[in-house]
VEXDRENFI-893768 format. One line per 5 residues: their letters; for each residue z, x, y of C-alpha. Coordinates in steps of 0.02 Angstrom, whole numbers, plus 32768, in hexadecimal, padded with zeros to 4 digits. Each point is the difference from the previous one (the first is absolute). Layout:
# VEXDRENFI-893768
a) Z X Y; ...
***
This chain:
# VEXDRENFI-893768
xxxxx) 8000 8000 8000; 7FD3 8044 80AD; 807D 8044 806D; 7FE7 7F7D 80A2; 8006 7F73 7F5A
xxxxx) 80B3 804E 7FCC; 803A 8000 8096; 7FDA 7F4F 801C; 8052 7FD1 7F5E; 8084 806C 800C
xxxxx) 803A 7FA2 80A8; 7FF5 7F5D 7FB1; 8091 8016 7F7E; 808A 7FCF 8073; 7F82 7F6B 8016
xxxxx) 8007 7FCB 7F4E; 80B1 802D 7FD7; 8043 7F91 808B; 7F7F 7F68 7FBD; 8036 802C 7F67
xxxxx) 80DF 8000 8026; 7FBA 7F3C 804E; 7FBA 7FDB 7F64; 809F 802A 7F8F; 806F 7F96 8083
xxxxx) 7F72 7F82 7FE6; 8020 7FE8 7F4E; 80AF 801B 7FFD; 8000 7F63 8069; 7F96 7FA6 7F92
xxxxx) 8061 8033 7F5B; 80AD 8026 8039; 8032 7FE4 80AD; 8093 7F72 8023; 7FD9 7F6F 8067
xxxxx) 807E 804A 8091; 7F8E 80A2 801A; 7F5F 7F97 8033; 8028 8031 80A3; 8020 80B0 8008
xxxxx) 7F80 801C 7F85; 7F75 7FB5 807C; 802F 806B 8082; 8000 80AC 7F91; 7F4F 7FD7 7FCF
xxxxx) 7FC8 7FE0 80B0; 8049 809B 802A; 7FA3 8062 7F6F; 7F59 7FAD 8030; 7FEB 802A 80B4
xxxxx) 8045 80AD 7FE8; 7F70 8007 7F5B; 7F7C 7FA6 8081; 802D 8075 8098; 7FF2 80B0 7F85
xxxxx) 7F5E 7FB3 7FCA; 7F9C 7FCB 809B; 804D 8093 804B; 7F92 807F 8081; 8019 808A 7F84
xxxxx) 7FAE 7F98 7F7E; 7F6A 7FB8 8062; 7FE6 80D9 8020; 8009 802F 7F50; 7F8C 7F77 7FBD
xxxxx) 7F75 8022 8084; 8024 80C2 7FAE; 7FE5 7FCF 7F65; 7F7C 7F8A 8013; 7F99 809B 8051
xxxxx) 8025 8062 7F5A; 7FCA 7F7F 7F84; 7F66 7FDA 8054; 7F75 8019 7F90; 8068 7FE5 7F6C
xxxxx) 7FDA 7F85 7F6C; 804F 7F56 803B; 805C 7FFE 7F52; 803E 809F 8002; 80BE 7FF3 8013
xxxxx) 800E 805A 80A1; 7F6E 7F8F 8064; 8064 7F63 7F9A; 80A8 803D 804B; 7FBE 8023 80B8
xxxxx) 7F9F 7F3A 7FED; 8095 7FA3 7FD5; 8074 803E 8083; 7F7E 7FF1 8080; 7FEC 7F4E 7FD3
xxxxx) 80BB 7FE2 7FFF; 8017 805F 8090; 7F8B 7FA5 8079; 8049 7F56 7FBB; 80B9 8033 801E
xxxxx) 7FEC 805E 809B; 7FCD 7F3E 8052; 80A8 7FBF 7FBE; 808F 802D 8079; 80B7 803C 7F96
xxxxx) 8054 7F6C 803C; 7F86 7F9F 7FBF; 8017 8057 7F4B; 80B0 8001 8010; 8014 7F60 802A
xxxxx) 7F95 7FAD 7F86; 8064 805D 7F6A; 80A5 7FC4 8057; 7FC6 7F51 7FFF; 7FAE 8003 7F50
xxxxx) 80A9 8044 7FBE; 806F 7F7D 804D; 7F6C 7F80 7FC4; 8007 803F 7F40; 80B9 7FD5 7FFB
xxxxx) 7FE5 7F53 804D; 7F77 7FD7 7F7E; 805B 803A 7F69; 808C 7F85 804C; 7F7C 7F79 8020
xxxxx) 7FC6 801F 7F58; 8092 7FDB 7F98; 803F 7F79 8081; 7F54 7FA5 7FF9; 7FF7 7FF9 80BB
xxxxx) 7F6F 8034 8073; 8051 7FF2 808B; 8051 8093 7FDA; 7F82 805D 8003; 7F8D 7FB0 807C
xxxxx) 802D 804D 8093; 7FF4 80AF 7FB3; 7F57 7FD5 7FCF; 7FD9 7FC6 80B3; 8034 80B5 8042
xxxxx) 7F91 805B 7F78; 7F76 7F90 8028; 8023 802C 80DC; 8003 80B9 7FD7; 7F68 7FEB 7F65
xxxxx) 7F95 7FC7 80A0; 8036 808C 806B; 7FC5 8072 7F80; 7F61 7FB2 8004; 7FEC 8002 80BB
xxxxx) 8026 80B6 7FF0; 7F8D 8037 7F7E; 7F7B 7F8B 801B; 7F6F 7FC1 7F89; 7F4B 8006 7FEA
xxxxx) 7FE6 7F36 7FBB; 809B 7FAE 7FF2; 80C3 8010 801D; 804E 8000 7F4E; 7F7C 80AF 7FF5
xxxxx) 8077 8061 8051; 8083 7FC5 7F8B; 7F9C 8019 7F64; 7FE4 80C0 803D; 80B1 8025 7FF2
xxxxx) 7FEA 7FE9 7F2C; 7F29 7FF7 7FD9; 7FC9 8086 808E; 7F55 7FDA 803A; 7FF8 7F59 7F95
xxxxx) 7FE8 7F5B 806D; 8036 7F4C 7FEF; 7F4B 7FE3 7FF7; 7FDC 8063 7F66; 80AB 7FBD 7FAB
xxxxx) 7FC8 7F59 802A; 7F57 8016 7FB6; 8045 804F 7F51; 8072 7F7F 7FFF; 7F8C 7F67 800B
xxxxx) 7F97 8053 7F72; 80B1 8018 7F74; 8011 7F33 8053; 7F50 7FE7 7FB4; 8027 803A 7F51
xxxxx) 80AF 7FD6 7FF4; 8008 7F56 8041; 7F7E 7FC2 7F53; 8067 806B 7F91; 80B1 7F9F 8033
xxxxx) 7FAC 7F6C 7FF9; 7FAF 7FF5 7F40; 80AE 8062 7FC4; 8057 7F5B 803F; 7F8C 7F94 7FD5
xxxxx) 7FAA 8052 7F4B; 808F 807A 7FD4; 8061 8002 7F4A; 80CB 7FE3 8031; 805D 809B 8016
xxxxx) 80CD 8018 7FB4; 8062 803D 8072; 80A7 7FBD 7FF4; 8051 808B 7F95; 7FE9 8063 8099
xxxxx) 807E 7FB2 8050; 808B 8009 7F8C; 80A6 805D 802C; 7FCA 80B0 800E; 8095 8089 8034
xxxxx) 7FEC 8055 808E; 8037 8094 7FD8; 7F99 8018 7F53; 7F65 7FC1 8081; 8033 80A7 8073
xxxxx) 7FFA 806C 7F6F; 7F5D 7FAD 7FB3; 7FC4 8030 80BE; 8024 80BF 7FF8; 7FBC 801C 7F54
xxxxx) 7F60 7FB8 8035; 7FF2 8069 80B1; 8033 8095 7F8E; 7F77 7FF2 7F9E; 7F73 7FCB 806B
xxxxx) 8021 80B7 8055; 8091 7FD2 8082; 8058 8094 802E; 80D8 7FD8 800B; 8015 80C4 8023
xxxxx) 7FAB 7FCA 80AE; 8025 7F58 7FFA; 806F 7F6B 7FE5; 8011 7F2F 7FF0; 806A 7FA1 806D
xxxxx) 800D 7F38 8016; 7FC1 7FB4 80A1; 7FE3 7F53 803A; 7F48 8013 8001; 7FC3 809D 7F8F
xxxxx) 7FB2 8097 8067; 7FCE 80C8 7FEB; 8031 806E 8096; 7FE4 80D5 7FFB; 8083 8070 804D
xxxxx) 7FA6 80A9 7FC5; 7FA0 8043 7F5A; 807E 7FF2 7FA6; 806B 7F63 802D; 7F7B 7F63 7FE4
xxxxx) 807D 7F5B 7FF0; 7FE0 7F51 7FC1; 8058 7F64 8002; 7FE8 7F62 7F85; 806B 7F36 7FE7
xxxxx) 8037 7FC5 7F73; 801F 7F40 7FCD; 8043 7FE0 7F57; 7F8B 7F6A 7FD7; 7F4D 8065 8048
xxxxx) 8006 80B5 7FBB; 7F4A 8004 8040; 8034 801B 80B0; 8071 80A9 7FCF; 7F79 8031 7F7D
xxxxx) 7F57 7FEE 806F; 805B 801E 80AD; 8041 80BE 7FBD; 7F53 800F 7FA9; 7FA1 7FE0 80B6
xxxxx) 8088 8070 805A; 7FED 807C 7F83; 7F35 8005 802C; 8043 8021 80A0; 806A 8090 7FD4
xxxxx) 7F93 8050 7FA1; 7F7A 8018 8088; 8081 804A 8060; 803F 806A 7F7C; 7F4E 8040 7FD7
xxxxx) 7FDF 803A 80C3; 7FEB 80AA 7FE3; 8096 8075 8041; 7F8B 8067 8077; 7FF7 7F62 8070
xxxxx) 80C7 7FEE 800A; 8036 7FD4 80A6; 7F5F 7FDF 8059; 7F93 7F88 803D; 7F9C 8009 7F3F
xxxxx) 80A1 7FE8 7F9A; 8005 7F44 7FE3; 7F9C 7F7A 7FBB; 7F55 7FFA 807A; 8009 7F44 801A
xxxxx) 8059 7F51 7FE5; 7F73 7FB8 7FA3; 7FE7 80AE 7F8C; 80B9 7FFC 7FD8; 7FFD 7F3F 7FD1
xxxxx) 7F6C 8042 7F87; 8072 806A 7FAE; 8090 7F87 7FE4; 7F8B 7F5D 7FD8; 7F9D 8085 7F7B
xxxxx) 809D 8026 7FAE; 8045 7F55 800E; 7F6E 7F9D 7FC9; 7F7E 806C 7FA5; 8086 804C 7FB3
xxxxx) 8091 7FB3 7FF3; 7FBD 7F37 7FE1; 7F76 804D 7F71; 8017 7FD1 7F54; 7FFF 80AD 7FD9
xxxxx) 808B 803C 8065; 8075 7F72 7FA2; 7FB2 8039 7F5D; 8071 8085 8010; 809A 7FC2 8070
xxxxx) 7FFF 7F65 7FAE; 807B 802E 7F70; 8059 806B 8078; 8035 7F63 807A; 8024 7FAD 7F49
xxxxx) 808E 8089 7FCF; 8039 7FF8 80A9; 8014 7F39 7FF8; 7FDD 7FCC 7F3C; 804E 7F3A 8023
xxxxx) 7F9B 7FDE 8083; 7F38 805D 7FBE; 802A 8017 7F43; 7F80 7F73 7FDE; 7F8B 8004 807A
xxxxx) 7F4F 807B 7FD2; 7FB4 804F 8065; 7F4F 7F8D 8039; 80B0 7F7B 801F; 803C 8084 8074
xxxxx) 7F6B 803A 804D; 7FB2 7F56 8032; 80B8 7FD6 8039; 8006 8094 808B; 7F65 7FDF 8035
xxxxx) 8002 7F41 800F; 7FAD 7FB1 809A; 8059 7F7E 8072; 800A 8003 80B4; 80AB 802C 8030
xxxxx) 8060 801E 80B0; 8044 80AC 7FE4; 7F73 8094 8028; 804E 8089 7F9D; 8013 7F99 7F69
xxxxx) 7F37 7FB5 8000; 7F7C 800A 7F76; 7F6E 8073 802E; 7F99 7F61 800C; 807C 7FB5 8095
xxxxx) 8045 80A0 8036; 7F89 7FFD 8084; 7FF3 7F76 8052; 80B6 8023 8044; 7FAD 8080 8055
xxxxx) 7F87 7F86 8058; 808F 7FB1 802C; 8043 8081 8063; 7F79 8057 8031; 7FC3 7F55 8058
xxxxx) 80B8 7FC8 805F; 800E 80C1 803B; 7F60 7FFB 8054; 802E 7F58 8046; 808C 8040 8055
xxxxx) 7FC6 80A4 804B; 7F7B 7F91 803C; 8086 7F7A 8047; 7FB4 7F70 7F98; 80B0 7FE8 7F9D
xxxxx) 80A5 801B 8053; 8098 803E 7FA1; 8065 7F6B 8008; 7F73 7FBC 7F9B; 7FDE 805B 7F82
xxxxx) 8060 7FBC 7F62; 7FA4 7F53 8012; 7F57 8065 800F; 802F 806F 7F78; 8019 7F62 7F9E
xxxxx) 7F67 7FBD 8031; 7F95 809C 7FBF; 806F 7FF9 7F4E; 7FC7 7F47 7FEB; 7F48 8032 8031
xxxxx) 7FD7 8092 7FA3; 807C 7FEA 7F75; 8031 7F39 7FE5; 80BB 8022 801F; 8074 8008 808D
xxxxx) 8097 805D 801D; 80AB 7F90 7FE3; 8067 809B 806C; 7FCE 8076 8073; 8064 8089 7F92
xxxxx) 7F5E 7FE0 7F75; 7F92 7FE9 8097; 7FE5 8058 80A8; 809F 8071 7FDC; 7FD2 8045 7F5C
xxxxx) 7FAF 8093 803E; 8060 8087 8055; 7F79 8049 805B; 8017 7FA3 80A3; 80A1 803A 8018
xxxxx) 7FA8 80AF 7FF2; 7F86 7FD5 807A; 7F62 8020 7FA1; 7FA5 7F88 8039; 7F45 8040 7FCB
xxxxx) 803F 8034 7F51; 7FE2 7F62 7F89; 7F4A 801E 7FF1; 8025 80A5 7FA8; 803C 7FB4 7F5A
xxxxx) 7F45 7FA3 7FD8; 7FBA 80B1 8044; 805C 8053 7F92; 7FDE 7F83 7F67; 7F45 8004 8020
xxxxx) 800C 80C3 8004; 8075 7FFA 7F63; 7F85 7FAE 7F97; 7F4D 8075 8042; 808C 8095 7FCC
xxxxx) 8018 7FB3 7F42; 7F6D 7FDE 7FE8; 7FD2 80A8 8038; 8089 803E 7F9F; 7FD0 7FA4 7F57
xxxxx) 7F4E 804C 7FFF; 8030 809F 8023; 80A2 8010 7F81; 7FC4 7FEB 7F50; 808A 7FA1 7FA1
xxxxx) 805F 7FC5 80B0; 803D 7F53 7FAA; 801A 804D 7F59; 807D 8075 804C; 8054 7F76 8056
xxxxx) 8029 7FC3 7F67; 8044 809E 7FAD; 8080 801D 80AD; 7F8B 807E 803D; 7FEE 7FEC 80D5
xxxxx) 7FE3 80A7 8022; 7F45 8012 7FF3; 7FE9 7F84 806D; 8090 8024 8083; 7FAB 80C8 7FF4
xxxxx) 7F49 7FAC 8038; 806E 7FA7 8094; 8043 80AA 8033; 7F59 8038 7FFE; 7F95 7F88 8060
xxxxx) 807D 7FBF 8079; 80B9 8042 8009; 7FAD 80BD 8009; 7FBD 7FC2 80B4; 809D 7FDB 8048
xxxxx) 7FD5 7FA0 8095; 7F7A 8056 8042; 7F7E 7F73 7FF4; 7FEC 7F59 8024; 7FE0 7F80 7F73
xxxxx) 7F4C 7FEB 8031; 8005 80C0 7FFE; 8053 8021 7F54; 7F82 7F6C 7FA6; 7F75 8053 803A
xxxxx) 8019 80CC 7FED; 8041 7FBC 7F5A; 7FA8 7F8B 7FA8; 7F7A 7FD4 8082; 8037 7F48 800D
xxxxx) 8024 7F9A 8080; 80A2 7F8C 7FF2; 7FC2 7F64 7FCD; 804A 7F50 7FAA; 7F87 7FF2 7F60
xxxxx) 8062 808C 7F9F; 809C 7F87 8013; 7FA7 7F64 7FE8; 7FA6 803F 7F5B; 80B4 8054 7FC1
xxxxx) 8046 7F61 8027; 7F85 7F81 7FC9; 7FEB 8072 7F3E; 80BE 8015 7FDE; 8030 7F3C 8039
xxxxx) 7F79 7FBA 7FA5; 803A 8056 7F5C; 80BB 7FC8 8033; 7FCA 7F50 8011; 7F8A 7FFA 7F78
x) 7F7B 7FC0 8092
***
């Protein structure tokens, strides 16, 4: 690496190490915090963000990058220097627009507004939360004033997770999964063989489901030397370093699904993190590249993986040791159809792949409504409601299983829904990708053997770290375009042998 490059870098650690202090107070508030430390907590991470913002947006740093951009000129835009130089250039004219108090303010308010939704939550009362949701809106519009936008408002918000990607092009891909979804739901209600699925919600132990959990991370490659499980309210991955990638599930003793497919599509997560290679530590490059390449990597494992008939080929007797009452008699096509059984439910994590998405939609269509002022906050559970009963047939009884479900309001990512159906249409062009070019993927599946395929991950994405875009990694890699009809023929093959169509 050049020596204007190092430099560069080099002056960035305190940068990173300060983001990354926020992030551990971040989920320690999330897994472990008491109620009564809401408030001091929300003022330690606004202090950590505007002194992270002001090292980054920094004079010194504007020099160094214009060095370093002179050096790598010339160079091969996927070399890792050139990739280095891009990405902080593109953060650093976005950030440099946003004033500290700005930053610091908006983590102080998202803090205080997590610990008012998790309240809300369990209380079943949006009005709770509403006015926190108000404030993230006010300050989600300032950020758009600020950064501006090409074609519409909810673009700038979008940047922040799909960089480059407008609402446009989301809209478009997500009119065309519509088009071949939308058929598909329709004959499996109306053609499809019944599905069992009531011994799935027998009394299943927590604790035995936690354990069933880490034996299954453990062997599809998760790495507990740099790693652990916790229990949230709503499951997440966050990265402290290299070596310290952490995910949270839930349990419920009558849906072991939710622990078993929730650490499953955390442990995707983590294991993009943990295969960033080491040279990148502590720099712009050492993370996951986007929202919607990161979802690809958790949906993969979760779906492809985890939901295939081969993968319970071989966990299947496992779960049965680990609860013989409640599986002893149930084989395996039982078991498989049972997991994968369609029906339009309220709860996003806990969808089919056929459904999944159309919670998405959901969101994806009242966020744009109210950066764009068509829907005000005090309305939202009665539109949310509305959308349910449209796209789905069902509406909401509470607001907990409705318009409070989701934590990431209270996070103020507004602009990061569309990433999960970005990141399930990239999932399935990267199995199918994977398939042809893995003799014997399935087969192995069924033997307990993830490695092959987790190794071909590490190759074609994780290796990058997050020096391209998702456009940019489909095409230098496979010369493909992200596109619905991967999804939509995955989909439409595997739920038409489920449902005997």
């Amino acid at each position: 690496m050049g020596e204007k490059v190092e430099r560069l870098k080099q002056h960035l650690y305190r940068y990173h190490d300060v983001s990354s202090a926020a992030s551990v107070l971040g989920w320690d508030q999330e897994v472990n915090m008491p109620p009564g430390g809401a408030e001091g907590r929300a003022e330690q991470l606004a202090t950590l963000s505007a002194i992270a913002h002001e090292l980054f947006v920094s004079e010194e740093t504007g020099r160094l990058l214009e060095e370093a951009e002179a050096e790598v000129e010339g160079m091969d835009y996927r070399s890792d220097e050139a990739s280095l130089v891009r990405v902080i250039r593109r953060d650093y004219d976005k950030m440099t627009k946003v004033p500290t108090e700005l930053v610091a303010e908006f983590s102080r308010v998202t803090s205080r507004a997590f610990v008012a939704w998790r309240e809300a939550r369990q209380k079943d009362d949006y009005g709770l939360f509403q006015p926190h949701l108000q404030r993230i809106l006010d300050l989600s519009h300032r950020f758009v004033e600020i950064l501006g936008y090409e074609e519409e408002p909810y673009d700038a918000l979008l940047d922040f997770y799909e960089p480059g990607m407008k609402t446009s092009q989301v809209r478009t891909l997500f009119e065309e999964l519509k088009g071949g979804l939308l058929p598909l739901l329709k004959r499996i209600q109306a053609e499809g063989a019944p599905v069992e699925t009531e011994f799935l919600h027998r009394t299943y132990p927590v604790e035995r489901q936690w354990d069933l959990t880490e034996v299954m991370l453990r062997k599809i490659g998760y790495d507990f030397t740099r790693g652990r499980q916790d229990k949230a309210p709503h499951p997440f991955t966050t990265e402290f370093s290299h070596g310290d990638v952490r995910i949270t599930t839930r349990l419920y003793p009558d849906f072991p699904q939710a622990a078993i497919f929730g650490s499953i599509h955390e442990g995707g997560h983590a294991l993009y993190e943990q295969g960033i290679p080491a040279k990148f530590a502590r720099t712009h490059l050492g993370h996951g590249a986007t929202l919607g390449l990161h979802e690809s990597q958790s949906r993969l494992w979760e779906n492809m993986v985890g939901r295939s008939r081969a993968f319970w080929r071989y966990f299947l007797p496992i779960m049965q040791a680990f609860f013989p009452k409640q599986l002893m008699e149930v084989d395996l096509d039982r078991f498989y159809r049972a997991i994968n059984a369609v029906k339009p439910d309220l709860i996003r994590v806990e969808a089919d792949e056929v459904t999944y998405n159309f919670h998405i939609f959901i969101r994806f269509e009242l966020e744009q409504a109210l950066i764009n002022g068509e829907l005000d906050v005090a309305d939202v559970p009665e539109a949310w409601n509305a959308k349910y009963e449209a796209y789905l047939g069902i509406t909401p009884p509470s607001d907990a299983d409705g318009c409070l479900q989701d934590v990431h309001w209270s996070h103020g990512t507004i602009g990061y829904f569309p990433t999960y159906t970005i990141g399930n249409l990239i999932s399935a062009q990267l199995f199918d990708r994977a398939r042809k070019e893995i003799d014997g993927l399935e087969a192995g599946f069924a033997e307990g053997e993830f490695k092959p395929l987790l190794d071909w991950l590490r190759e074609h994405v994780h290796s990058h770290g997050a020096k391209f875009t998702a456009p940019e990694l489909m095409e230098f890699e496979f010369g493909e375009t992200i596109s619905a009809q991967p999804l939509v023929d995955y989909l439409t093959q595997k739920y038409g042998e489920i449902y005997r169509l």
